[in-house]
C-alpha positions in Angstrom: 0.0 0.0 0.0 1.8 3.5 -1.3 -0.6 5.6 -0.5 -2.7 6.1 2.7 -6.3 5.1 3.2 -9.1 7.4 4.1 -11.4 6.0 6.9 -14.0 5.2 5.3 -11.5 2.6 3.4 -9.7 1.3 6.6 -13.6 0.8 7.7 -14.4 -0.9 4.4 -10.9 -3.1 4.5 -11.5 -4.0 8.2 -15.2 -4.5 8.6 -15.0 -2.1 11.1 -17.1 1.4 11.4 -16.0 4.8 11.2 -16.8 4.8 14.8 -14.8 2.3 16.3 -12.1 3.2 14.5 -12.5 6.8 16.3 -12.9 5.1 19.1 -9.8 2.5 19.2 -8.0 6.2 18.7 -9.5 7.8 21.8 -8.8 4.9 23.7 -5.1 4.6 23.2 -5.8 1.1 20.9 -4.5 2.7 18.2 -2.0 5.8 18.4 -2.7 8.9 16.7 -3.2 8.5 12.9 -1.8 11.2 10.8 -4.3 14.3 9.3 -4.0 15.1 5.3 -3.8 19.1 4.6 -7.7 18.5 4.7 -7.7 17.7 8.6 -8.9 13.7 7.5 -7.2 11.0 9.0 -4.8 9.1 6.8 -4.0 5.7 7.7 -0.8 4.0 6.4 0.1 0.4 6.1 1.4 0.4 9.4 -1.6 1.4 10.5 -3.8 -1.1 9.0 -1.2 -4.1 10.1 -2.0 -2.9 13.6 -5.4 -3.2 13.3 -5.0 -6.4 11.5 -3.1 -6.8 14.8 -6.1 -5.6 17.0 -8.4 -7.5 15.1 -6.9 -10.9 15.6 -6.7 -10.1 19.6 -10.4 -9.2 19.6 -11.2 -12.6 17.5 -9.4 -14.3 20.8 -11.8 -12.6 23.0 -8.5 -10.8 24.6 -10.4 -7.7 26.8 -9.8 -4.4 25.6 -8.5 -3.5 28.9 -5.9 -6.2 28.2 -5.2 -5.2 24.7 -4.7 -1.3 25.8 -2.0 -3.1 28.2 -0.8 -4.4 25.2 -0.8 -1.6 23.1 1.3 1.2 25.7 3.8 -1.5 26.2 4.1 -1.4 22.1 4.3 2.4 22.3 7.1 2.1 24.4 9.0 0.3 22.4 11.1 -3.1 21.9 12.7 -3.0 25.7 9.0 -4.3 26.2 9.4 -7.1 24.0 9.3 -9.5 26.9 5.9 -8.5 29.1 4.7 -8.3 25.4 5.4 -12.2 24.7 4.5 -12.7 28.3 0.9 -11.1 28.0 0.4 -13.2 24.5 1.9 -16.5 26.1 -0.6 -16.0 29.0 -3.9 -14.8 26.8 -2.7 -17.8 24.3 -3.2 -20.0 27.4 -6.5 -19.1 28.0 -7.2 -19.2 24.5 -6.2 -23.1 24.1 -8.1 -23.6 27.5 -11.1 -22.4 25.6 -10.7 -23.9 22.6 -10.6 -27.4 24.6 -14.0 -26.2 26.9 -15.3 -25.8 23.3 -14.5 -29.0 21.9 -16.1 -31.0 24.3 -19.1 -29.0 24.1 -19.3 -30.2 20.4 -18.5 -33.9 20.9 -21.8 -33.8 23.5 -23.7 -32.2 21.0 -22.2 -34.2 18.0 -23.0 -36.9 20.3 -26.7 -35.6 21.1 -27.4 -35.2 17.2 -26.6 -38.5 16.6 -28.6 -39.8 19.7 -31.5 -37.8 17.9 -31.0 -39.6 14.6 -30.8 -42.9 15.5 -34.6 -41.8 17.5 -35.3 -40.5 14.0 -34.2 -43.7 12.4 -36.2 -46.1 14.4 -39.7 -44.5 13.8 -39.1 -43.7 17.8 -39.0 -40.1 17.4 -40.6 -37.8 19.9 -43.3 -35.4 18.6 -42.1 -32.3 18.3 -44.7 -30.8 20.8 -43.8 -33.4 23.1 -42.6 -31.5 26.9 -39.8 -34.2 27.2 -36.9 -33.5 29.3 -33.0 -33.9 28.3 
């Protein structure tokens, strides 16, 4: 990317609004975008790898508390490096423990559906209306 990217574009690119872009700004998420002659923000490539960046977290679930954390340790630069793989090791962590919790949630209900089509199978079936408990 050469050239920088309106708003509206980064919103378009990201899936993000216009508004949470303003507000990922305000809230230290990301840093101050530079303003064409015209006073608009300008986002560069750097910019959009952040959010990229930001993005990804969010998709973890990471908190926004914990990913403002993040973020001021980036600002201040690589002597942060380490609480920074530290924070990600942790959130990672949780993210695997979740990911496990979610797994066996779908083997029961893997399990359930097929409970349900064997029911379905045999003629056995209960009625739809039927008030039976699982």
């Amino acid at each position: 990317m050469d050239t920088f990217l309106s708003i509206d574009e980064v919103a378009r690119r990201t899936g993000l609004s216009a508004h949470t872009l303003r507000y990922y700004e305000r809230i230290g998420l990301i840093g101050p975008v530079a303003r064409g002659s015209d006073g608009r923000r300008r986002y560069s490539a750097a910019d959009l790898a952040w959010i990229g960046f930001l993005l990804r977290l969010r998709g973890t679930r990471m908190p926004v508390a914990s990913m403002q954390a993040f973020a001021r340790l980036r600002v201040a630069g690589d002597q942060t490096a380490g609480e920074r793989r530290q924070m990600l090791e942790k959130h990672l962590a949780t993210v695997v423990a979740e990911i496990a919790t979610l797994q066996q949630s779908a083997a029961a209900l893997a399990d359930k559906i097929a409970h349900y089509r064997r029911l379905e199978d045999t003629g056995a079936a209960p009625q739809p209306t039927s008030r039976r408990k699982e």
